[in-house]
Every structure is written in structure tokens, then in C-alpha cells.
N, C-alpha and C positions, 0 to 999 in steps of 0.2 A: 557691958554688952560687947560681943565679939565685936572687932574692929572693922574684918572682914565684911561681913554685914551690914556695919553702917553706910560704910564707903560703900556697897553694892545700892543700896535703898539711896544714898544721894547720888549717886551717879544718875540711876532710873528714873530719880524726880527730876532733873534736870532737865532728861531728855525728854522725859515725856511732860512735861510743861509748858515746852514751846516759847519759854519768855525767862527772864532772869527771875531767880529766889533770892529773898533774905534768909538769911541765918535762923531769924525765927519761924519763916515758913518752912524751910527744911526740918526745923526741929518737931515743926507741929505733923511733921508726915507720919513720925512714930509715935507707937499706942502709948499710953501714959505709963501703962506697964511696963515696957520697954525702959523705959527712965534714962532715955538718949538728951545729952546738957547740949550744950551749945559748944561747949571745947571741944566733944566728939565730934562734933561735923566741923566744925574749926578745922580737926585734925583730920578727918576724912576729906576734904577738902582742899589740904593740902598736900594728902598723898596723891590723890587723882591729879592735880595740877604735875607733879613728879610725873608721873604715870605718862601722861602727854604728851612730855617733852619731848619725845622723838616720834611721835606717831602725827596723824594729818587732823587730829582735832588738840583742841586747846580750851582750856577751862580759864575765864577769863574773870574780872569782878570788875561791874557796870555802875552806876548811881543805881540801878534797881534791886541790885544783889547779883548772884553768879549766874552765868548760863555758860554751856559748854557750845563751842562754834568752831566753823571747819577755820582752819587754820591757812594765812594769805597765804603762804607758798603755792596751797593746791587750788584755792578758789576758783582758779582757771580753769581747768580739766574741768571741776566740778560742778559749774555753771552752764556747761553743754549739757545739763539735764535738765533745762529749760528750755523750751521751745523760745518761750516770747522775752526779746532782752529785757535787763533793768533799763529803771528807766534812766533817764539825761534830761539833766536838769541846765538851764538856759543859765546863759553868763551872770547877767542881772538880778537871778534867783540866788546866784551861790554869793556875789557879790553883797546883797542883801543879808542874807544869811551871815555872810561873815562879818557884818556891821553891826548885827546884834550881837553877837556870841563876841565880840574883842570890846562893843562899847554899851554894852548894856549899860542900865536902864537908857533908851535911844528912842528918839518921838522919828517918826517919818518923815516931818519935816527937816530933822537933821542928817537923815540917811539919803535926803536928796541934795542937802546941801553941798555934803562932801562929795557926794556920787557925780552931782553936776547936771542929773537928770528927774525929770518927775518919774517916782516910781508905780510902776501901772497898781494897781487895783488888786489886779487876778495876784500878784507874786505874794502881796502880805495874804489875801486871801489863803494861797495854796499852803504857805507856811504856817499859818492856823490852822488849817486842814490836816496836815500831815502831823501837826501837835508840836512841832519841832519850836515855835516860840509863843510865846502867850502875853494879853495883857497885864502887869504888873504895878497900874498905877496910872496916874496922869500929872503932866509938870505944869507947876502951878505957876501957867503964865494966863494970859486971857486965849480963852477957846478951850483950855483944859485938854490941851493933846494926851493922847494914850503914851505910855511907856512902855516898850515891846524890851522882853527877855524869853531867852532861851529857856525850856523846859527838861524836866527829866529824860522825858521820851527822846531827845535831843541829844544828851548825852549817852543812852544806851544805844542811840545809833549808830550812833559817830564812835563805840568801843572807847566812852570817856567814864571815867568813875566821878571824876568834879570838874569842874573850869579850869582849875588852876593845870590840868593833864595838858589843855589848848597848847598846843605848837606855839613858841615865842614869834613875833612879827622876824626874829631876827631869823628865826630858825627856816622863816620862811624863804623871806630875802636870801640864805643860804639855798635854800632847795630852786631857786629861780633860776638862781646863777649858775646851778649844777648843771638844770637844764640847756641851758643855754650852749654852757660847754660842751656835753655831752652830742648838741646837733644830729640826736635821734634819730634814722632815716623814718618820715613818716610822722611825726611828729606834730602833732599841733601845736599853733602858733600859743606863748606860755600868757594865759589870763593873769594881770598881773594884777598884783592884794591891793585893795582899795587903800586911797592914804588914811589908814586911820589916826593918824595924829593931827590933822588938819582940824580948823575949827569947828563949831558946832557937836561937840562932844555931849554928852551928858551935862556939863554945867554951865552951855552956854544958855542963853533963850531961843526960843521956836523963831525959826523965819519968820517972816508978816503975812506969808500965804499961805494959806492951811495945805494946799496943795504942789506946795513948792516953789522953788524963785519965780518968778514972772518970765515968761519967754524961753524958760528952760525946758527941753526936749523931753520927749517922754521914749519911754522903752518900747520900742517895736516886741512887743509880746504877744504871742498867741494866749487864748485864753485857758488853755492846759497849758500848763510849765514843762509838762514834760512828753517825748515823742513816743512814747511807749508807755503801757501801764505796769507800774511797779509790780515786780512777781517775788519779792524776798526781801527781807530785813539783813542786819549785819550779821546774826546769826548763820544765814546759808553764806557767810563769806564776800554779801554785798550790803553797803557800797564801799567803793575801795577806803583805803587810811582816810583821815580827816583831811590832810594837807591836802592833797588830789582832790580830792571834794567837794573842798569849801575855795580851793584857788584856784585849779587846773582842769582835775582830771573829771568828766562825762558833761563840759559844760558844750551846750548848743552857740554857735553864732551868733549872736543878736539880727 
């Protein structure tokens, strides 16, 4: 089969998809006739990513399979063709979030442990919501707490193929320090990474209060997590990189 060709029909599917492909859904775009393998789109696939390189999109490969997306440099410009911002998501949302995603499998009573605070309701709610972690089980203490992990949808937001892509704790602790130095004019104040090495990890046992330590504070949360309704996935170039995300960048005040 012409090369030309293939690369033309996966480019098309991609865009016009709207969501990431597997290899074998791309293969199944072409007629049986055609007799298109899987190394052809392999290698159509890899020319387009060539292709990219200097232009404002970028051909990327998520945990879902490939999807082509506007590339960070331009995001900016490109995001003024939305009237209504993305949304921003609250300090205690991303904090959470990145409790799961560094200590999965993680019961909520151990995310309030290390957190220090009872976490509201609405924040695991909205994260189920948005598919970003799922239940994966329950730890077999008394009460049978749930075991909250991150899901695929998770990953193809966040522009991750696996976990192991996750930014190192150190790499973060670097990007703090940057900021710090850097003394940005305008700047918000830098949310700093939860201690995730502190106890109550994955193999310790649950609290004794289902709902967290006794007398510990709860999260001033509104019951949307976020101040705007979400208008675009990481495809249109939102939300920014993972590290800004999950540690810093579009978090609300508490």
C-alpha cells in the first residue's frame, strides 16, 4: 500500500476521532482489501511525529494510544478561542490527587492522615467524576476501606503513557526551588507537594476513624471543585504539564 496514503488516512483518523487510537484501531480504519499491518501505521506514525517537529501540533502516545494535540509552546494564543476559561481546580483537589497518583493503592483515611486534614466528600466525589481515579479494591482492615487508584483517563490527561512517566518527588522538589529563585513578578505563592513519604502509606493500617483523625480540620471546599466549567481536555493544549497541575499551577486558595 502507498505510504503516502496510509500516513494520510492516519492522520485523518486521528483528527477526526477526537480521542487517542490504538494501533489496532487505526489498523481497523482500513478495508481488509487494503491489507494495511500494523508496522505500516507503526511507520506512518512515525513519520507524522517527524512531520510535527517544527510545526504547532504534535503527535503524541497516551495510555489510550496516539492522538495528535496542539503543542505547549502555542497553547496560549490558542486558548483565546475560548470564551469560558478552563477550569481551576482547589489546592486540596490537586493535593489529593497527587496522593493517589505517587501512593496508590491509598484508603482516604490515609490521605488524611498525611494531609493533616478530613478530606471533604465533594473532592473524592469530583475525582470519580471526572474518571481520573477509581476504586481498586478495599484494605483488609475492619471497616473494609476502599483503595483509590488512578485510572487511564488519568493518564491520557495528564499527556502520561504509564506512571512510571510521573515526575520524580525529586524532580519536583527541583521545580520548587526553581520557582522560588526565579521570584516571578506575579507569581503565586508555590503549593508545596504533600509529604508523601510520611506514614500511613499503602502498608500501613487505616486510622481508627473512618472519617479521619478525631479533631482534625476539614477542607473549606465549595461543593464544585472547580470555579469555571471545564471547556477542553489536554488535547486542545489544556491542562498545563502534570507538575503545574498536580503541585502548583490553576490551584484555588483553600
Amino acid at each position: 500500500m502507498n505510504e503516502q496514503y496510509v500516513k494520510n488516512v492516519v492522520e485523518a483518523a486521528l483528527l477526526a476521532a477526537g480521542r487517542p487510537l490504538s494501533v489496532d484501531e487505526l489498523v481497523g480504519v482500513f478495508d481488509e482489501r487494503d491489507g494495511s499491518s500494523a508496522a505500516e501505521v507503526e511507520a506512518a506514525l512515525g513519520a507524522l511525529r517527524a512531520d510535527y517537529e517544527t510545526r504547532g501540533l504534535e503527535l503524541v502516545e497516551v495510555a489510550s494510544g496516539h492522538r495528535i494535540q496542539i503543542r505547549a509552546a502555542v497553547a496560549e494564543p490558542v486558548s483565546r478561542l475560548w470564551v469560558e476559561r478552563p477550569a481551576k481546580y482547589s489546592r486540596a483537589l490537586l493535593e489529593t490527587l497527587a496522593l493517589v497518583a505517587y501512593r496508590q493503592p491509598i484508603t482516604r483515611g490515609e490521605i488524611e492522615q498525611i494531609r493533616g486534614v478530613n478530606v471533604n466528600p465533594s473532592i473524592i466525589k469530583t475525582l470519580l467524576e471526572r474518571s481520573w481515579i477509581r476504586v481498586v479494591g478495599h484494605r483488609d482492615v475492619p471497616g473494609k476501606p476502599e483503595l483509590l487508584g488512578t485510572t487511564r483517563e488519568f493518564l491520557d490527561y495528564f499527556g502520561l503513557k504509564k506512571l512510571d512517566d510521573l515526575p520524580t518527588l525529586g524532580q519536583l522538589k527541583e521545580l520548587e526551588d526553581l520557582r522560588v529563585q526565579l521570584s516571578l513578578p506575579g507569581a503565586e505563592p508555590v503549593v508545596t507537594t504533600p509529604d508523601l513519604s510520611g506514614s500511613g502509606g499503602p502498608s500501613g493500617a487505616e486510622p481508627a476513624a473512618a472519617d479521619g483523625r478525631a479533631g482534625a480540620p476539614d477542607d473549606e471546599e465549595a461543593e464544585d471543585e472547580t470555579d469555571e466549567r471545564h471547556t477542553g481536555g489536554a488535547a486542545e493544549g489544556d491542562p498545563p504539564p502534570l507538575v503545574r497541575g498536580l503541585v502548583a499551577g490553576g490551584a484555588d486558595p483553600d
